[in-house]
Every structure is written in structure tokens, then in C-alpha cells.
VOGU-3710 file (C-alpha; in Angstrom, 3 decimals, decimal comma):
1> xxxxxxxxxx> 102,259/62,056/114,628  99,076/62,140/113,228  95,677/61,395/115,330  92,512/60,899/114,731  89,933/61,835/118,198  86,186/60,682/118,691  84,503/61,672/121,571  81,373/60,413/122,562  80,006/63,035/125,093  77,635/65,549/123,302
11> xxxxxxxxxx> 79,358/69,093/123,662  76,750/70,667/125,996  76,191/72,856/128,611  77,797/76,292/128,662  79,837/76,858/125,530  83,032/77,907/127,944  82,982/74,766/129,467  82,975/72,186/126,545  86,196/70,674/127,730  86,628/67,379/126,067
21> xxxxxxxxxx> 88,635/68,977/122,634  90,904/70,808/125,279  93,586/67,450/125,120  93,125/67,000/121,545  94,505/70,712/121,338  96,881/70,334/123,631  98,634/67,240/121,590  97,840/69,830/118,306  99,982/72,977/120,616  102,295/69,998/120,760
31> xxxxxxxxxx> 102,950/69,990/117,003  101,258/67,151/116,138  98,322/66,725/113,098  94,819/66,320/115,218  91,585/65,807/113,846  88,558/66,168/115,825  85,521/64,481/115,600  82,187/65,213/118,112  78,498/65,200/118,202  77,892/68,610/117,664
41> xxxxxxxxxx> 80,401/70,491/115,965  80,880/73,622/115,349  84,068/76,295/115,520  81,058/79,261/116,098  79,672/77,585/119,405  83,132/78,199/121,326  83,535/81,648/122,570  85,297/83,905/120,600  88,820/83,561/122,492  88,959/79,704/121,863
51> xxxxxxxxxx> 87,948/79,940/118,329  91,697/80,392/117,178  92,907/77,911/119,180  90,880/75,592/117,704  91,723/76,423/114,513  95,010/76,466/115,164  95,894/72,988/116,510  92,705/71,208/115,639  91,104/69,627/112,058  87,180/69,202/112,864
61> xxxxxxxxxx> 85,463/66,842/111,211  81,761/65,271/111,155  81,419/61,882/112,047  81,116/60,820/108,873  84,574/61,861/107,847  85,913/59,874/110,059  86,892/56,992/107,886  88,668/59,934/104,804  91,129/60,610/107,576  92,803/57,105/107,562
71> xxxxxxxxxx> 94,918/55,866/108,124  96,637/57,030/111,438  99,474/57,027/114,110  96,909/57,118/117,087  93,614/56,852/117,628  91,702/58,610/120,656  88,379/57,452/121,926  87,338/59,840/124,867  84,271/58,898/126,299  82,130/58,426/129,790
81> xxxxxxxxxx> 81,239/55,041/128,382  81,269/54,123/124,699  78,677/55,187/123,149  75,849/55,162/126,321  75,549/58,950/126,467  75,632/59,637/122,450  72,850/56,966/121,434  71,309/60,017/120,088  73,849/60,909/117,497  73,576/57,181/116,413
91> xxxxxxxxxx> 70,277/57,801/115,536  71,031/60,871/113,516  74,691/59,786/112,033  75,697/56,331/112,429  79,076/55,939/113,817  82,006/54,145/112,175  82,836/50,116/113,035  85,210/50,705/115,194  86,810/47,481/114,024  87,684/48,760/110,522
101> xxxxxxxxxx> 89,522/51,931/111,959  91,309/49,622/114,373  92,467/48,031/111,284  94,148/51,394/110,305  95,585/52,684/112,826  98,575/52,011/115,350  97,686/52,995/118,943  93,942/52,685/120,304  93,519/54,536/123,388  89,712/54,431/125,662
111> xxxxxxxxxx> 90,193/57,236/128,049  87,474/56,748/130,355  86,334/59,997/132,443  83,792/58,689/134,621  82,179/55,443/136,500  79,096/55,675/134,557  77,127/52,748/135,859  75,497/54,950/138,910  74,680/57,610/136,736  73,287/56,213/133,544
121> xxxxxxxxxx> 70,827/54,213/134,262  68,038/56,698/134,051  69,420/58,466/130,537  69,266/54,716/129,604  65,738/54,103/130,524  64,520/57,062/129,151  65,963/55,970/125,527  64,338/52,475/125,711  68,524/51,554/126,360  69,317/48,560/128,728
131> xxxxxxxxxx> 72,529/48,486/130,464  74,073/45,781/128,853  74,131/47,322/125,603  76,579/49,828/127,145  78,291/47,173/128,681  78,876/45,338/125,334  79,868/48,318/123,860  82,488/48,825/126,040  83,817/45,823/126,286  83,785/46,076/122,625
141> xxxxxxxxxx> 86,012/49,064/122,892  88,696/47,442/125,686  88,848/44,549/123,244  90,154/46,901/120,208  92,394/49,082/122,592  96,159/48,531/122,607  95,894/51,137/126,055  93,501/52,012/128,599  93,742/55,350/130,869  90,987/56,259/133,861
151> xxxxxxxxxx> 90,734/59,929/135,401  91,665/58,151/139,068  93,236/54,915/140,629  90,252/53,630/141,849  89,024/53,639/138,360  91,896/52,522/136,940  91,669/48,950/139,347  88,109/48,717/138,315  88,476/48,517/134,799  91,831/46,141/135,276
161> xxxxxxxxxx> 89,853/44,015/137,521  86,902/43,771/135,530  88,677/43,331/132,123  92,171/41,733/132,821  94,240/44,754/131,417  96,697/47,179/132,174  94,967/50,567/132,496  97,068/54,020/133,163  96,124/56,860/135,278  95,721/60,099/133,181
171> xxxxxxxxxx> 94,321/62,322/135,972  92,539/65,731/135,010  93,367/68,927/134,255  92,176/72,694/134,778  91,188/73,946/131,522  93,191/77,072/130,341  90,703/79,585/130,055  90,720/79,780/133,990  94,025/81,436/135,690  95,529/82,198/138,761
181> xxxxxxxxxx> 93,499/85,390/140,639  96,257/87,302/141,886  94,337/88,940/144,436  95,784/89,521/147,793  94,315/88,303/150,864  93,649/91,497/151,880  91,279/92,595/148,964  89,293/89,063/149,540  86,082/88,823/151,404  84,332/85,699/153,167
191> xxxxxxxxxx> 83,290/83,838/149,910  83,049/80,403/149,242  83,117/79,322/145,446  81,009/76,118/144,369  80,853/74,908/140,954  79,293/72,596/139,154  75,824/70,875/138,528  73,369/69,719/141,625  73,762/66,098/140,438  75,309/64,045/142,852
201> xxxxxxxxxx> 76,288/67,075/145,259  74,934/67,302/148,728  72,270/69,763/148,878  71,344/69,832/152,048  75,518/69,906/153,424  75,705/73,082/151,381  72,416/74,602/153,051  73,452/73,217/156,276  77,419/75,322/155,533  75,528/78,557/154,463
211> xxxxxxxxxx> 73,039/78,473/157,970  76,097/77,827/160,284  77,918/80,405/158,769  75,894/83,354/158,338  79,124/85,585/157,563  80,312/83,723/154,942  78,449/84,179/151,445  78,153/81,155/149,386  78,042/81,238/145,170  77,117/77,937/143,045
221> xxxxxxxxxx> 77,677/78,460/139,913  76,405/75,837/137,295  73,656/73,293/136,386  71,382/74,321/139,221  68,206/72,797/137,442  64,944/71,307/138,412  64,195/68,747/139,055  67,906/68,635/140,719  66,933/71,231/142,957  63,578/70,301/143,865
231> xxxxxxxxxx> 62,379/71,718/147,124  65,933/73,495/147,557  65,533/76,442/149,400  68,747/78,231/149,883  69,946/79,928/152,392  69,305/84,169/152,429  73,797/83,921/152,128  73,709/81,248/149,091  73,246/82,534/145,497  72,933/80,290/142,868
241> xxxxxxxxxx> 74,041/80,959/138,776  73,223/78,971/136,462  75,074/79,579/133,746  78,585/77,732/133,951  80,413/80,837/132,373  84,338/80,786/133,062  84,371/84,413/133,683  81,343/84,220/136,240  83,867/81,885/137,763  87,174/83,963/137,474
251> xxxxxxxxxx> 85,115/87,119/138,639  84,122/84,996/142,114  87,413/83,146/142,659  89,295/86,500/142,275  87,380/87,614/145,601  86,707/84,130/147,180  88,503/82,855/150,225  87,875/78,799/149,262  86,260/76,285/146,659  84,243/73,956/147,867
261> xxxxxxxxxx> 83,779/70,177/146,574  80,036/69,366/148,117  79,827/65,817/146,818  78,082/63,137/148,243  78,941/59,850/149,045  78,272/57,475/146,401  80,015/55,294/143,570  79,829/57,455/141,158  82,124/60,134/143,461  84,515/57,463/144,611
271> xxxxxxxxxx> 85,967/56,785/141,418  85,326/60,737/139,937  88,954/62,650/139,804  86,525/66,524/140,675  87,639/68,811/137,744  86,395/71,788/139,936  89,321/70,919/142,464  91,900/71,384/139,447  89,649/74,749/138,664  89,556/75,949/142,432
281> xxxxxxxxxx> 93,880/74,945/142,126  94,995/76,827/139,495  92,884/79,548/140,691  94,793/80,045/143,163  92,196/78,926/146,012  92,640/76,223/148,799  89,598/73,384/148,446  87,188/72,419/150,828  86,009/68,952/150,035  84,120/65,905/150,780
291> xxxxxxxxxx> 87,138/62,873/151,211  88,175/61,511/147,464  90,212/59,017/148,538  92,876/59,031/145,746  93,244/63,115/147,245  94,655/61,428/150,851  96,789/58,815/148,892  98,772/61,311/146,680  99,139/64,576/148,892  101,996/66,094/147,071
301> xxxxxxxxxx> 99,440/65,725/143,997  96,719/67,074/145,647  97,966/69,758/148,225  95,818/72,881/149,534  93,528/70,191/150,223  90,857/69,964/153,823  88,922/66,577/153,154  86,545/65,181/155,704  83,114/63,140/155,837  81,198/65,804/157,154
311> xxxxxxxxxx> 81,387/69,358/155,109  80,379/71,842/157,829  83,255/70,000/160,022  86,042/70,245/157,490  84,728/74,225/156,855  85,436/74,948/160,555  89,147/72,714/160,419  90,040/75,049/156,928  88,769/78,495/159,107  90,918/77,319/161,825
321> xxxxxxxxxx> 93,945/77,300/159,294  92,598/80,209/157,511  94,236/82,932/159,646  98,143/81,903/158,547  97,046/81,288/154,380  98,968/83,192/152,283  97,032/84,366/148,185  96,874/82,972/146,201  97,517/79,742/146,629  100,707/77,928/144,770
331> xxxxxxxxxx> 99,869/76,083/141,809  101,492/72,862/140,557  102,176/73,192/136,957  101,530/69,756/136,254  97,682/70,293/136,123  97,747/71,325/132,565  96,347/70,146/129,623  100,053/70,443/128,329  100,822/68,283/130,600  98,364/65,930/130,719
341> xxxxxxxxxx> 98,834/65,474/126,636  102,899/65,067/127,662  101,698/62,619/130,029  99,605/60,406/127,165  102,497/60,795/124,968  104,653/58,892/127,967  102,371/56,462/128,002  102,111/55,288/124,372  106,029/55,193/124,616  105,303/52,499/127,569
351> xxxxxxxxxx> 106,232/54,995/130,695  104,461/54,533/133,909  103,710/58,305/134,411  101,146/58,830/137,354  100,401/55,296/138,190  99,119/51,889/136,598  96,301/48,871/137,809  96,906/45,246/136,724  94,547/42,608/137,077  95,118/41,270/140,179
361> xxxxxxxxx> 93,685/44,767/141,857  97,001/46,347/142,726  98,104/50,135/141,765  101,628/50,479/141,016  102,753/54,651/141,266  104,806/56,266/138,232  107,646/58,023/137,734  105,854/61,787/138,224  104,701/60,912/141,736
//
């Protein structure tokens, strides 16, 4: 099959964690042709042990390629929200009508990854941008799709609801630079592992976990930025890292005892599917995490799992436990990319996989849960 991948998030932050070619690869591992399209792009800002992976399974082109590539089997359009994030690269390279590549190709997929309506507002402002352009946009998009997936059920009814479709849950994945730590419980020490940027995450629950628990050291690794962190003091036991750097991460989670998910309650968080809980899983660690309510609806999906409202409470239920855990943790194998680009394959063939949302609000489970 051949297909043809735009992705409208800008490949930033640390160059070990641009994640969003990792299912395009995975459908290229797969034997099937993939070409690659992102704002920017280039094989040299990888780290070295991706490079040949990339070249392996993946064709990268600019965005003004895009068109030379047609026609194709499927078309991919990976995005937060289509095209709110990457009105910069309009400026720079105008992207395609989307309407003349629908016209050449067989299956349309939007994969939404996130709720973005709670978080964009200010990038929006800042770029003279008003919402509804973002909202035309997409419903430009769902309007040229022939299927919709959403990283969790709760996103999946939203869309379904608010545009009368069928839309498929294609939950996360870890990515596969990170592996099980096979360290024994023994050789651990009292760490708690935190990833991820300070946007949206509760602060002052994490400085409130590393003051009741003085004998337990606490690393956050990631984003940690002003003005995110204004007026953050942490704790003497709480380090912060910036850089997100998979083997800063692999180095702590080979001694750590637990992840931790610190997010706060908002909209934004109730319809996010956490990538660091797939991260702290196939690390091999149990998770320690704010309630995501899809986690308490699919336990077998989502095991190793203490969720509560209140962090510092669900740290002292997962110490409680913590005495008759075994390390590392098991691992399900379906949170792979190789799965999760099996997965999109069922779903083009018209399998119900994880789950589906219709219109009238309801969530119907698949045939892998």
C-alpha cells in the first residue's frame, strides 16, 4: 500500500522525542511505501540511532512535494488540530488544498491527538489567529475524511457528537527508543520519575508529594520553562531537567520505584490519552496518576495503574502496595507503535479494534478489549 503522511505539529522540542513520524515508520517496518511530510524536516535532527530507521521505512518529503507523490492508497493527516499549531509553516510554505489530494487518493484518515480548544487559544492570539479559523479548518478536514481516529473515548464521543461521524479509538503508544529497565527491586532506590512539560501539570501537587515525603527523591524531566514555572520553588528532594532526552529518562526509570502522571484537572486532561503512562509502562514502572477516566473504564488496558483526585493520597495508597511489587513491572505488548499501525490497518479494513463513538454519544468497545 502506498501512503502519503502530513503532519501538522512542528517537530520540536528534544530531538529524541519527535514522536509523530514514529506510526508512519511503523506502517513503513510493516512493508508498506510511506512518505513523510512535516514542518521541519530533516534526517540529521534525529539522533543518530533513529536515523536508519528513518531511512529505512520512511520517504521524506517537503511540503511542497506533496502533490509529485500522487496519487495514493491512503492518506494520513496527523495533527492536534488542522493546521492551528503550524500557521507558521503556512506563512513560509503554503500547504496543499487538501481537496485536490482528496481527489487522489482512497482512504483519508484525521488522527486527532489532542482536545486543543483549552490549550490554543493563547498560541492563537499571539498569531493575530481567531478560533474559528481552526474550527473551519477542521471541519474542513472531517468533511474530506472517509475515517476519523481520537487518542481516547472521550475524544472520540466529542468529535462524533460534534460532527455526526463515526470516529475510532487509536490509543497511544510508547515510542521504541524507551525499553523495559530490567533492574531488580533490590538495586532500586526511593525515586519517583516525572516527565513531561509544566503545562497543564499540577505544580504545587508535585511540591506538596516531594515535602510529605522527604525520603523519596523526585526527578522531572522535560519542558520545565518559564514562565510555566513561575514562582516554582522546588522542594530540596525535587530536581528538575530540562532537556527531554530518552536516555536521561531510561537512566532514572532504571533506578526509579514509580512514574508519576501530575496532571491537573481540566478539559484539556480529560480527553488527553498521557503518553508518559505508556513510557512509565513499557519501562517497566507502576504509574502514579491523577484519575483519566478512560484508565478506570478499560483496566485490563491500563493495569499497574493507582488513580485518585488527590496525588499525595494516591502516593501513600501505591506505598501501601509497594512492599508486595515485583520489577519490573509486566508490559502489555500491545502498546507499540507496531501495534498501533496493525491497529489503523484494522480499521481501514472496517474492524472495530479498541472501540468506536457514533453520533448519538455512545462508545461501542472493539474486538482487542
Amino acid at each position: 500500500m502506498k501512503v502519503l503522511v502530513w503532519s501538522g505539529i512542528p517537530l520540536f522540542g528534544h530531538k529524541g522525542c519527535r514522536i509523530h513520524y514514529l506510526l508512519p515508520a511503523a506502517l513503513g517496518e510493516l512493508g508498506h511505501e510511506v512518505y513523510f511530510s512535516a514542518h521541519p524536516l530533516k534526517v540529521s535532527e534525529f539522533p543518530d540511532r533513529l536515523q536508519g530507521q528513518i531511512a529505512s521505512h520512511l520517504h521524506l518529503i517537503p511540503p511542497t512535494e506533496i502533490a509529485d507523490c500522487l496519487p495514493v492508497d491512503t492518506f494520513l493527516y496527523i495533527d492536534c488540530t488542522p493546521e492551528g499549531v503550524n500557521f507558521y509553516a503556512q506563512d513560509k510554505c503554503p500547504l496543499p488544498h487538501w481537496e485536490e489530494v482528496r481527489e487522489q487518493v482512497g482512504n483519508f484518515v484525521y488522527i486527532c491527538l489532542d482536545y486543543w480548544e483549552d490549550w490554543l487559544l493563547e498560541v492563537l492570539r499571539k498569531r493575530n489567529r481567531s478560533v474559528r479559523e481552526v474550527e473551519e479548518a477542521e471541519k474542513r478536514i472531517v468533511n474530506l475524511s472517509t475515517h476519523i481516529t481520537a487518542v481516547s473515548p472521550q475524544l472520540c464521543i466529542y468529535l462524533a457528537r460534534k460532527y455526526g461521524r463515526e470516529v475510532h479509538w487509536l490509543p497511544n503508544a510508547a515510542p521504541p527508543f524507551f525499553s523495559v529497565c530490567k533492574t531488580p527491586k533490590k538495586d532500586r532506590k526511593q525515586i519517583a520519575l516525572i516527565i513531561g512539560g509544566a503545562w497543564y501539570r499540577d505544580l504545587e501537587g508535585v511540591k506538596k508529594l516531594a515535602r510529605e515525603h522527604q525520603d523519596w527523591d523526585f526527578f522531572w524531566i522535560g519542558g520545565l520553562k518559564y514562565p510555566f514555572t513561575q514562582g516554582f520553588s522546588p522542594a530540596g528532594n525535587l530536581f528538575l531537567l530540562q532537556d527531554r532526552d530518552p536516555d536521561a529518562i531510561l537512566t532514572v526509570a532504571s533506578k526509579a520505584l514509580v512514574g508519576i502522571i501530575p496532571n491537573r484537572r481540566n478539559w484539556f486532561n480529560y480527553f488527553s490519552d498521557p503518553l508518559k503512562w505508556y513510557i512509565y509502562h513499557v519501562c517497566g514502572l507502576p504509574v502514579v496518576s491523577v484519575k483519566v477516566f478512560h484508565h478506570s473504564q478499560f483496566p485490563d488496558f491500563y493495569p499497574n495503574t493507582w488513580a485518585g483526585d488527590d496525588l499525595e493520597r494516591t502516593f501513600r495508597a501505591f506505598l501501601k502496595d509497594l512492599p508486595s511489587l515485583t520489577y519490573p513491572q509486566p508490559v502489555v505488548g500491545f502498546h507499540t507503535y507496531q501495534h498501533r499501525a496493525k491497529a489503523l490497518l484494522g480499521i481501514l479494513e472496517g474492524k472495530v479494534i479498541y472501540g468506536k463513538a457514533t453520533p448519538d454519544g455512545s462508545f461501542h468497545r472493539g474486538d482487542n478489549l
